[in-house]
Each structure stands twice: as structure tokens, then as C-alpha cells.
C-alpha positions as CSV (number, residue, x, y, z in Angstrom):
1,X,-47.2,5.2,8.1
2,X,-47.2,4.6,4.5
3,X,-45.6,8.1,4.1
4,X,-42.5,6.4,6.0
5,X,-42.7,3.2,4.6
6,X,-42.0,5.3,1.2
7,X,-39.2,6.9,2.1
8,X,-37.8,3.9,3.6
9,X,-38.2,2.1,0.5
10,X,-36.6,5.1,-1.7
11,X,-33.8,5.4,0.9
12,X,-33.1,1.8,0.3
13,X,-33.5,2.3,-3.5
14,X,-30.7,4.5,-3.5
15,X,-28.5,3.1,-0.8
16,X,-28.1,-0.1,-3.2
17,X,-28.0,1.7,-6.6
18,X,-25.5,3.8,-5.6
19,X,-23.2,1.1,-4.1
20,X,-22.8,-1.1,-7.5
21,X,-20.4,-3.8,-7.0
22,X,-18.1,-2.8,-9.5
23,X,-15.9,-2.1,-6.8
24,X,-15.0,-4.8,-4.6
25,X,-12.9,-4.7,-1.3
26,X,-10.6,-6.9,-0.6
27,X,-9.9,-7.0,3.8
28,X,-7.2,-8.8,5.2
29,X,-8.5,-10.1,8.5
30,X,-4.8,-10.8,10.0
31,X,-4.8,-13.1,12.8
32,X,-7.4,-15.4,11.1
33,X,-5.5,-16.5,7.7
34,X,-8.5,-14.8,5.6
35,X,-9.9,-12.2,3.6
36,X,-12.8,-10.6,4.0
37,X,-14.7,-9.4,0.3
38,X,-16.9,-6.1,1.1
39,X,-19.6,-5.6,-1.9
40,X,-22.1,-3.4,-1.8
41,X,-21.6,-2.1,1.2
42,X,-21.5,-5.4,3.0
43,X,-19.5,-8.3,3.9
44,X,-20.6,-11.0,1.3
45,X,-17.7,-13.7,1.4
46,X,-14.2,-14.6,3.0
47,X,-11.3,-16.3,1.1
48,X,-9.8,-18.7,3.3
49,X,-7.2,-20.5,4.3
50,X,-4.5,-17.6,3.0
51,X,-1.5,-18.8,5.6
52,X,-0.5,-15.8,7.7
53,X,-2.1,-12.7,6.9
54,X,0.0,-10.6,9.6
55,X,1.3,-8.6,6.8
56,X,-0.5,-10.0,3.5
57,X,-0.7,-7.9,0.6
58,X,-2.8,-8.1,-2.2
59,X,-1.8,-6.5,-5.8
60,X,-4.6,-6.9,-9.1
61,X,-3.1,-6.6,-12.5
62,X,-6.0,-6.6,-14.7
63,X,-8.1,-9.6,-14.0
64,X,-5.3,-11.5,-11.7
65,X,-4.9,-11.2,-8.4
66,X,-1.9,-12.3,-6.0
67,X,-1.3,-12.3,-2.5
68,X,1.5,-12.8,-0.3
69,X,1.2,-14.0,3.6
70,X,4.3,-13.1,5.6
71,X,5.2,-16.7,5.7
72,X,7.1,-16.7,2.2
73,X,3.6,-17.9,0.1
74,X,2.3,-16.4,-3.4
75,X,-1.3,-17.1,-4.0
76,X,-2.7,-16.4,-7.8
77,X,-6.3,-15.8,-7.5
78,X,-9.7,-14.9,-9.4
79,X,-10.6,-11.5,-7.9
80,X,-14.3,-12.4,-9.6
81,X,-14.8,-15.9,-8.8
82,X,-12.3,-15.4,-6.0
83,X,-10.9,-18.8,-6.8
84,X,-7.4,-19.8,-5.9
85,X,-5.5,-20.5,-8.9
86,X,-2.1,-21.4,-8.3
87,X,-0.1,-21.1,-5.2
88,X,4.2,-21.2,-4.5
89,X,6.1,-21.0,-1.2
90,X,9.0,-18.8,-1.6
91,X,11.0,-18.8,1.5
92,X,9.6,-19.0,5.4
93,X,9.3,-15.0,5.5
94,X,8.6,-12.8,2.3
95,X,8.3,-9.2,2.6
96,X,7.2,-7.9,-1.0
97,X,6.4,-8.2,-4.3
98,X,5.8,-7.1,-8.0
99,X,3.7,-8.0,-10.9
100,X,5.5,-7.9,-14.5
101,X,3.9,-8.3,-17.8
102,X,5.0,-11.8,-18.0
103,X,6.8,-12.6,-14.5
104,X,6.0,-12.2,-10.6
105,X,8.9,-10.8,-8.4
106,X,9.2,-12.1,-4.7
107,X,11.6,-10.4,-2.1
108,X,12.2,-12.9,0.7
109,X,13.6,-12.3,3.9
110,X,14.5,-15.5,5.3
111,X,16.5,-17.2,2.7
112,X,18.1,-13.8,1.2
113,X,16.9,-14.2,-2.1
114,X,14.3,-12.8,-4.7
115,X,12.3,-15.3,-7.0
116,X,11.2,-14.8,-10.5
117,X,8.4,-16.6,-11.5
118,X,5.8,-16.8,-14.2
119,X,2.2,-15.3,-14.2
120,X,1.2,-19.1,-13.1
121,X,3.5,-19.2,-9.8
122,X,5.7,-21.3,-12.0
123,X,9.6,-21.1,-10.4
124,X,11.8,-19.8,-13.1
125,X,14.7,-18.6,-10.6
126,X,15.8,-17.2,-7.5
127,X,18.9,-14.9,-6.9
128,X,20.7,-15.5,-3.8
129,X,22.1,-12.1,-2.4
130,X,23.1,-12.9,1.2
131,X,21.0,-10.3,2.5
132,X,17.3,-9.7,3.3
133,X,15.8,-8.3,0.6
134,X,13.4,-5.4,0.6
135,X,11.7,-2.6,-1.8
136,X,11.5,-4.4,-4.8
137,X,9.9,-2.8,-8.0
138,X,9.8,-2.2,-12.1
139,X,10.3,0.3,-14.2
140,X,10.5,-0.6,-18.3
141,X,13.1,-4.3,-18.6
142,X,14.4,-3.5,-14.9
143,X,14.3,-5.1,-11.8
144,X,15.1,-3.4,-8.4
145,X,15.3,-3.9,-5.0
146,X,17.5,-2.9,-2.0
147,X,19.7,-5.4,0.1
148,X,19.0,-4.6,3.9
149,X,21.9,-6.1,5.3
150,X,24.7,-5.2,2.4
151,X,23.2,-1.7,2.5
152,X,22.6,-1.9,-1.6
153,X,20.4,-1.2,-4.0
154,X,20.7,-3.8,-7.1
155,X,19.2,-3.1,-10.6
156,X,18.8,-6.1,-12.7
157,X,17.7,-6.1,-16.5
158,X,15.3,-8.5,-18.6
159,X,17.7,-9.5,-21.4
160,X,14.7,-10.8,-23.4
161,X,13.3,-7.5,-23.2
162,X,9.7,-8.8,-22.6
163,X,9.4,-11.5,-24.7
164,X,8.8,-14.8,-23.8
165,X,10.3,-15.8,-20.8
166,X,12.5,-12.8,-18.4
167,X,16.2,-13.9,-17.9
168,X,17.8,-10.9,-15.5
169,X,21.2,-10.1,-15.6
170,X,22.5,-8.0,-13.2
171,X,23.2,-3.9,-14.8
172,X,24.2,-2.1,-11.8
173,X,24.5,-2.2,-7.9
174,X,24.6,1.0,-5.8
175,X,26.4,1.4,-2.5
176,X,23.2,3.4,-0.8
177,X,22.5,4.5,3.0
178,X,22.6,2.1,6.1
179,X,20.2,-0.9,6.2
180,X,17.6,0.2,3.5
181,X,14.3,-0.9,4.4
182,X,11.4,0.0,1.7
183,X,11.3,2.2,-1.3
184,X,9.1,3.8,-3.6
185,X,8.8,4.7,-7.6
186,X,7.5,7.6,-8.9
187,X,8.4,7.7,-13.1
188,X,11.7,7.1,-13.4
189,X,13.3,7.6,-9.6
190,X,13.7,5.2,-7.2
191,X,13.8,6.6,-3.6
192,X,15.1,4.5,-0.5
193,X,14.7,4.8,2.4
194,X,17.0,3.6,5.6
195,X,16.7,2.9,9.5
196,X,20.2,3.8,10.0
197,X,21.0,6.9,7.6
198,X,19.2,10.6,8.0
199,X,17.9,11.0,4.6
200,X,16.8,9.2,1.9
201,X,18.4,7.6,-1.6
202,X,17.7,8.7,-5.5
203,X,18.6,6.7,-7.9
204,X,17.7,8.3,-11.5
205,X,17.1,5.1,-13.4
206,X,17.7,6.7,-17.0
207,X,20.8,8.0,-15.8
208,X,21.5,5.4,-13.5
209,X,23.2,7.5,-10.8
210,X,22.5,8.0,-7.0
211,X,22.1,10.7,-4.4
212,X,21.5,11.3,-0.9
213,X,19.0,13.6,0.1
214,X,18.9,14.8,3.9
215,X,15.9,15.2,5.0
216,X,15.0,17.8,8.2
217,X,12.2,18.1,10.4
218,X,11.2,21.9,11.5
219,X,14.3,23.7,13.3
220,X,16.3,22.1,11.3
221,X,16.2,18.3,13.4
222,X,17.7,15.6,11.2
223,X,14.6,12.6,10.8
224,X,15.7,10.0,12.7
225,X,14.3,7.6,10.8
226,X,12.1,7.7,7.1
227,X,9.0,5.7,7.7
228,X,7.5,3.1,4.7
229,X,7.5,4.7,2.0
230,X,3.7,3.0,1.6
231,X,2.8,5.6,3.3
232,X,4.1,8.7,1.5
233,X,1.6,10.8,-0.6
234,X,2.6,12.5,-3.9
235,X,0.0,14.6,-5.4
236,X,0.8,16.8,-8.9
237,X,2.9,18.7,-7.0
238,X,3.7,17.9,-3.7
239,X,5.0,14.8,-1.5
240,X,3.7,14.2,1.7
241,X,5.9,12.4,4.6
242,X,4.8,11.3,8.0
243,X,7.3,12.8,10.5
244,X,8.8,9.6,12.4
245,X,8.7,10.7,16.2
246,X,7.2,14.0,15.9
247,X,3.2,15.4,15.7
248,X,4.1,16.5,11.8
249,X,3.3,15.7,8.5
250,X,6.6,17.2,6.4
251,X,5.4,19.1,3.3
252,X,7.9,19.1,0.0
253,X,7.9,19.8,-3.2
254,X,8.4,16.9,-5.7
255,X,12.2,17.7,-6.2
256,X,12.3,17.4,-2.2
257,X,12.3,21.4,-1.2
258,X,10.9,22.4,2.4
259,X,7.5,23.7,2.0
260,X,6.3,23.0,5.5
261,X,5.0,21.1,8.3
262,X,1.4,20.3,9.7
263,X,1.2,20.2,13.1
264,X,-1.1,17.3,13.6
265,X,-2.8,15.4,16.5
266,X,-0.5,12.5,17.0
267,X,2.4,10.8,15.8
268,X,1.4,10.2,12.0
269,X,2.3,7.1,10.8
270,X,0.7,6.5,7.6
271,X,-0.8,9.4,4.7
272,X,-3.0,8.4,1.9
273,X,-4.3,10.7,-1.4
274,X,-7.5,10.6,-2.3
275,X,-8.2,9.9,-5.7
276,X,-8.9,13.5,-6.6
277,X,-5.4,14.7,-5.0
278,X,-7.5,17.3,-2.6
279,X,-7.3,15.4,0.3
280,X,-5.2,13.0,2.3
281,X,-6.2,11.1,5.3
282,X,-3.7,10.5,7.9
283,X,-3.1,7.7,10.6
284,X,-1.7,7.4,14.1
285,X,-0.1,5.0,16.5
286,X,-0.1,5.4,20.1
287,X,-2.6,7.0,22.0
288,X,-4.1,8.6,18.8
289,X,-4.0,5.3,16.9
290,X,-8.5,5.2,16.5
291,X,-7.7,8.7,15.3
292,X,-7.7,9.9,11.6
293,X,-7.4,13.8,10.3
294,X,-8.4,15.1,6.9
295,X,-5.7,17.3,5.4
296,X,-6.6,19.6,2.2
297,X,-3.8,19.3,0.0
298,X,-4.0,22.7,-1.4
299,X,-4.3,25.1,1.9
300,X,-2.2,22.5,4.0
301,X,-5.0,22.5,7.0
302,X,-6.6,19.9,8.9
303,X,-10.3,20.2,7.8
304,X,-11.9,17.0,9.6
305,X,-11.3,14.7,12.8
306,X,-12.6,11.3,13.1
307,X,-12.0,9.0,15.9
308,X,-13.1,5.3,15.7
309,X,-13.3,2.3,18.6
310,X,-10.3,0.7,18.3
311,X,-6.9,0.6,16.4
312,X,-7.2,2.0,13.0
313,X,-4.8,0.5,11.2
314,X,-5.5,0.9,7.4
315,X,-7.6,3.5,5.0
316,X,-8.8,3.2,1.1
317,X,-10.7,5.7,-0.9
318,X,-13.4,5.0,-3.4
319,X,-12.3,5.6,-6.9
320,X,-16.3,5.6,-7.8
321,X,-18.0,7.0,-4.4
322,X,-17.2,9.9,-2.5
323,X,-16.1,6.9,0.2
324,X,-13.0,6.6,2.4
325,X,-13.0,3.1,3.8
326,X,-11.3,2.4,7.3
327,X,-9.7,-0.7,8.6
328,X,-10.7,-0.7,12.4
329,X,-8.5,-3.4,13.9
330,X,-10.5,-4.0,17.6
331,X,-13.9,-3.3,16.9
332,X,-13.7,-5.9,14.1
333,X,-15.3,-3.3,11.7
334,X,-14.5,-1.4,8.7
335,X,-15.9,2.2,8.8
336,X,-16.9,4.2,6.0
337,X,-16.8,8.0,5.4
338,X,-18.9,9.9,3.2
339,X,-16.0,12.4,1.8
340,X,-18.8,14.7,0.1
341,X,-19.9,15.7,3.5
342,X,-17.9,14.2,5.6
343,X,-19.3,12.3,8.5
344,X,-19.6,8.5,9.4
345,X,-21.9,7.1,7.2
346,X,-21.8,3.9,8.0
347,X,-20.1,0.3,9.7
348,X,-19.5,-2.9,8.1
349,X,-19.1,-6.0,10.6
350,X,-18.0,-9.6,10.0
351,X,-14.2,-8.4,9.4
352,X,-12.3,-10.6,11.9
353,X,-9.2,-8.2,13.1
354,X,-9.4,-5.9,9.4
355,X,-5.6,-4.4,8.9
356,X,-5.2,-4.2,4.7
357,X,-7.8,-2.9,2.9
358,X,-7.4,-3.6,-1.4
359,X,-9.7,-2.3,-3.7
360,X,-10.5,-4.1,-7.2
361,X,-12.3,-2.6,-10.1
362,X,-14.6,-5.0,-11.4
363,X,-13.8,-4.3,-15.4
364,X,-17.1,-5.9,-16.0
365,X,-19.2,-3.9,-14.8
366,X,-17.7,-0.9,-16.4
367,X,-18.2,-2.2,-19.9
């Protein structure tokens, strides 16, 4: 008896040494306007009162933190003290947004516009563009975003280069595919992607010119449609695209030639890269949709098969712990993986309806 009393005293030494809170999770519980906080390896708090989570998403930039509800509002909050700080209605539906060095972007849907405003939630001013506005990001002075019904992408440029205030003025619009609906950045290239065009834009934004690149499934198939690009991997040296439709994950290089496809389980729907770049974890909808497979980046083979108790509708990996956290939408429960070995190492209950799963780095800690 005391032998196992030992060991269960040294098993929970270790389980809570090596789970320090300098990582904190941030859980959107959707249906229930909250957040659950996961420290430690257990539900400790919930932020409430966040408007409708459906879609939130939640971006840190250093010490800040900012959400958005689908209902067009921008909450600034503590991600320590998880203390609201300032909170500004956009529009009645908002879609996405970016944090600058001395601004916040909004693209709204309902009111086809994008707002500018200051660190503080502080309105500064909105550009009307007639269309709903999606895929908004940064690179350097410039702004961009795509316009889903004018089937653009617009660039707009800081005049004030960073200091003080932004003013943008409008550099460049591109006439892109049909009815854009999110992009991603990688460096210098903003790629597009559309509901209504088989491929996907490039706009070079040193260059500032544009290209359409077709993209095929195996047998040469055009993709009917390019899914979010949130859910693209890019390791050092390849990109990884969920096949819309079909039981594939595309393979590519980075300058978008055919490598392969992975035949996987289900229809994938969502692939992310663990911090290492060996592995990415990939999600289904449908009848695989408590399903997730393991990929190894380098030999392009499944390697692991996990299936959950419900809906799996988000995954985050550790940057500390050999830990891949999994939103579990049903069960109300977020699942944890041990990556080194790889097997369920443990469920964390009193997640109400987990989708988005957003990890902060308490800086803290790490000094």
C-alpha cells in the first residue's frame, strides 16, 4: 500500500510539473457566448458573455488579445487577467480580422465594409466596398483583403508608414477568380481562393501582379472548390491541401507542383502542422467527422488513427509538450494526445460545445 501510494504521489508530481501553465488554451464553447481557459491540464475559468461564438476567433499579439463573435463585435482582452478591456461593434456579421502594430483590421459581411481601428477598439474609419469582405491580412504598410461579391482583391497602403496613426489609401485592385472567399499569406504572396473558379489566385505583393493557378485532383479532375485556406499546411517545403469532395489530402510543392495525393479515411476538411513540421493532423466531416489521422510529413503516410465521441471539430498542438489538443464538439470535451507516443492521454470536461481551440504563451513564465 504505501508502495502505491508512492507512486501515485510521483505520478502526480510529474503530471503537474510537466503541465506548467505557461501555456494557456483558449476554447471557444460556441453555442454558449463563452470561452473556456484550459491550464494545466484542466478547465480553470470561462470568459463570458462573448456575444455569438458560432465562429469567434481569437488572435494574441504579444500581451493583447482580441476576439471577434460572428455578430460584427471586437473584444480587447487581458489573456493573463483575462479581463475585457475594450469592446466595438463593427457591423451585424464580421467574418475576420488582423492585428497591426498600431491598428486592428475588421472585415465585415453585413454592411460591406472593413474597419480600421486603434489597438484600444477606438474607430478610426471604415471603407465601404459594396461587397462582403473576406481574407483580410498584412504584409509590411499594406492592407488586403478580397471582395466576395465584386470578385476583387484590394491592396491598400499605410501612408504614414507606421507612425502614429494608419491612414490607407488605396495602391492597387485586382480583378481575381469568381466570388473569393478566404486567403492565406505565406512571405510575400497572397493566395485566394474562390467557390466559383477551379484554382486559386497569386498575387506577388513586391511585384504586385496576379496569377491563376489551376489546381487538379488525381486523374487530372479539376477541384471543384478550394476549401479555407485555415486549413492548408505549409511545411519547409511542402503545402498541404484538403481535397474538397474527395478522400485526399493533395501534396505540392511550395511553388504549387503535383507531388501527390494521400488517400485518406474520409473527406478531409481541415490539416494542421505540428510545430516540428513532421506531422500533420487531419479532420473530417461526415461520417468520419470524430475521426483524426496522423500524416508524417516526410514519407507522406498515415502513421496513427484516432477516433473520438462526437464531432471533432478543431485541433492545436503544444509548442512546449509533445500534446495535440482536440476540440470534441458533442461529448463536451477537449481530448489530448500524447504525440511522443501517441495514444489518448487524457480528457478535459467543462467545455460547453468546444469548436476553436487558441493557444497563448504566457511570456511570463518563460522569463
Amino acid at each position: 500500500m504505501r508502495f502505491l501510494l508512492s507512486v501515485l504521489l510521483l505520478g502526480g508530481t510529474f503530471f503537474s510539473t510537466s503541465l506548467s501553465a505557461k501555456e494557456k488554451f483558449f476554447v471557444v464553447e460556441r453555442e454558449n457566448e463563452s470561452v473556456a481557459i484550459i491550464e494545466d491540464g484542466l478547465t480553470k475559468r470561462h470568459m463570458e458573455h462573448m456575444h455569438n461564438m458560432n465562429h469567434g476567433i481569437i488572435k494574441f499579439d504579444g500581451d493583447d488579445g482580441y476576439l471577434i463573435s460572428r455578430d460584427g463585435y471586437v473584444v480587447k482582452f487581458d489573456p493573463k487577467t483575462e479581463k475585457v478591456e475594450a469592446e466595438y461593434k463593427t457591423s451585424k456579421s464580421a467574418i475576420g480580422f488582423v492585428i497591426g502594430k498600431n491598428y486592428v483590421a475588421v472585415a465585415n459581411y453585413d454592411d460591406k465594409s472593413v474597419d480600421i481601428l486603434t489597438r484600444d477598439l477606438k474607430p478610426i474609419e471604415k471603407i465601404k466596398t459594396g461587397s462582403k469582405n473576406v481574407g483580410i491580412k498584412i504584409y509590411k504598410d499594406k492592407l488586403i483583403f478580397a471582395q466576395m461579391d465584386n470578385d476583387k482583391v484590394s491592396v491598400y497602403e499605410d501612408e504614414n508608414h507606421g507612425k502614429g496613426l494608419p491612414k490607407f489609401k488605396k495602391l492597387k485592385e485586382f480583378d481575381v477568380g469568381k466570388m473569393p472567399f478566404d486567403a492565406m499569406i505565406k512571405d510575400n504572396t497572397y493566395i485566394v481562393g474562390f467557390f466559383l473558379t477551379k484554382g486559386f489566385g497569386v498575387i506577388d505583393l513586391d511585384k504586385m501582379d496576379y496569377k491563376l493557378i489551376k489546381v487538379t485532383a488525381e486523374g487530372n479532375k479539376p477541384v471543384l472548390k478550394v476549401p479555407h485556406f485555415g486549413f492548408w499546411s505549409i511545411s519547409d517545403d511542402k503545402v498541404f491541401i484538403p481535397s474538397v469532395g474527395d478522400n485526399k489530402v493533395m501534396v505540392y510543392t511550395k511553388d504549387f507542383k503535383f507531388i501527390k495525393n494521400i488517400d485518406m479515411q474520409g473527406l478531409p476538411v481541415f490539416t494542421s502542422l505540428s510545430p516540428d513540421k513532421k506531422y500533420i493532423a487531419v479532420t473530417f466531416s461526415g461520417k468520419d467527422f470524430p475521426t483524426i489521422q496522423i500524416v508524417d510529413t516526410k514519407d507522406l503516410k498515415i502513421i496513427q488513427t484516432f477516433k473520438f465521441p462526437g464531432k471533432v471539430l478543431h485541433v492545436r498542438w503544444s509548442n512546449e509538450y509533445p500534446d495535440l489538443y482536440v476540440s470534441v464538439n458533442d461529448a463536451n470535451q477537449v481530448s489530448v494526445i500524447d504525440t511522443k507516443d501517441w495514444y489518448l492521454a487524457r480528457d478535459i470536461y467543462q467545455v460547453k460545445k468546444p469548436s476553436g481551440i487558441f493557444l497563448y504563451n504566457n511570456t511570463e513564465d518563460k522569463k
